[in-house]
C-alpha positions in Angstrom: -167.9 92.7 -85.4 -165.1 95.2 -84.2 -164.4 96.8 -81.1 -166.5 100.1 -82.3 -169.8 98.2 -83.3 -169.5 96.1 -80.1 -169.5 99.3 -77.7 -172.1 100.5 -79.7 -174.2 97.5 -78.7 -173.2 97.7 -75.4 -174.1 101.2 -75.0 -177.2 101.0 -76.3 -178.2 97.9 -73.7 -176.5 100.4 -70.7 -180.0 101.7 -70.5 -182.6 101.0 -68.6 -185.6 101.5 -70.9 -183.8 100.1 -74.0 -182.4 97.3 -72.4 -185.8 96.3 -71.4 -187.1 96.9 -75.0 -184.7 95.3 -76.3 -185.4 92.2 -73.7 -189.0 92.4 -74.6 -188.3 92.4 -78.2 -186.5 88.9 -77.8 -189.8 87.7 -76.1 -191.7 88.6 -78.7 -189.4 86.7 -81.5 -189.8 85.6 -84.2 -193.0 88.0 -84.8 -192.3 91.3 -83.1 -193.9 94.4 -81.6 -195.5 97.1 -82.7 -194.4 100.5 -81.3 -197.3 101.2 -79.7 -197.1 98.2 -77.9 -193.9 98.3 -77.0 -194.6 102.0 -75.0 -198.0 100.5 -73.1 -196.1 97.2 -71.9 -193.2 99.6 -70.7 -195.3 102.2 -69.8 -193.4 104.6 -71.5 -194.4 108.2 -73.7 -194.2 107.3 -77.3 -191.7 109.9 -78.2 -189.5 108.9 -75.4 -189.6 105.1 -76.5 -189.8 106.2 -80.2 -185.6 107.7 -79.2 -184.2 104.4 -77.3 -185.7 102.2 -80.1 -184.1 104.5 -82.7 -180.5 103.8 -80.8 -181.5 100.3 -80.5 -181.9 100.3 -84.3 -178.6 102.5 -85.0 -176.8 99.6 -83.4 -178.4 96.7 -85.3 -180.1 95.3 -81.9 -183.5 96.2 -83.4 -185.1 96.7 -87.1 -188.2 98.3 -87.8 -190.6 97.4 -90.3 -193.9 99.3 -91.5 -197.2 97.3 -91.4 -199.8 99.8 -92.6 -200.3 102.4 -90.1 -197.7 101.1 -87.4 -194.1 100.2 -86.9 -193.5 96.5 -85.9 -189.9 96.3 -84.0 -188.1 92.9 -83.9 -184.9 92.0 -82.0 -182.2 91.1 -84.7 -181.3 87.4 -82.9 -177.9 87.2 -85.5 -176.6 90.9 -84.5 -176.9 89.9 -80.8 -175.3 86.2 -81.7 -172.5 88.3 -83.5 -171.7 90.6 -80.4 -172.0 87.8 -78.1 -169.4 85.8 -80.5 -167.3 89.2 -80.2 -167.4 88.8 -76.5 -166.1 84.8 -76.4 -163.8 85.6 -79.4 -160.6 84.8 -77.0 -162.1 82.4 -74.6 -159.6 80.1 -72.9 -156.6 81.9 -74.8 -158.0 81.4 -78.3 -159.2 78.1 -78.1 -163.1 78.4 -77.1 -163.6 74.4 -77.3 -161.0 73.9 -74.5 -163.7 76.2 -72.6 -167.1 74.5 -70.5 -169.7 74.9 -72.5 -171.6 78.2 -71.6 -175.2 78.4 -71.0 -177.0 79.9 -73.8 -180.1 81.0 -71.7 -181.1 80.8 -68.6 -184.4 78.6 -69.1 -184.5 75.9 -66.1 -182.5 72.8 -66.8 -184.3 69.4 -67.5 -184.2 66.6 -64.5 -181.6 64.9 -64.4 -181.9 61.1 -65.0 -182.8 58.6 -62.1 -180.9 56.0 -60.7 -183.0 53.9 -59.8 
């Protein structure tokens, strides 16, 4: 990824609405949501939502897919690893394994092991 697709991405998630698209989106992986969907859980007009999943799906955050009458929208789970990748490129001066390990989500951590 290079500096240009990685502002796009970030400019696209600088958005209230698409960002929380977009977040609902990676809920809804690996299967998706339709449009419609999408605009009732937001409660959002359809041609409003219909323009921030459009920049979502400029950027590569998003891809559509036709299913008969409606359009199912899916978070693209490798575009974001890529653009999170672009943002740890330099980590620790280049060497990324000299760096803690990051948290990849924020899901609550298991118990720790008793001493007992």
């Amino acid at each position: 990824m290079d500096t240009n697709n990685a502002i796009n991405c970030f400019a696209a998630l600088a958005q209230p609405t698409r960002l929380a698209a977009f977040r609902l989106l990676v809920q809804h992986e690996p299967d998706g949501l339709p449009a419609g969907e999408i605009a009732r859980v937001l409660d959002v007009p359809h041609n409003t939502l219909s323009s921030h999943l459009a920049v979502l799906t400029r950027c590569g955050l998003a891809a559509a897919e036709r299913h008969s009458r409606s359009i199912v929208y899916r978070a693209d789970l490798d575009r974001v690893a890529e653009t999170v990748d672009f943002l740890l490129h330099d980590c620790c001066n280049g060497r990324p394994e000299a760096c803690r390990a990051l948290p990849r989500t924020n899901a609550p951590k298991p118990p720790a092991p008793r001493h007992d």
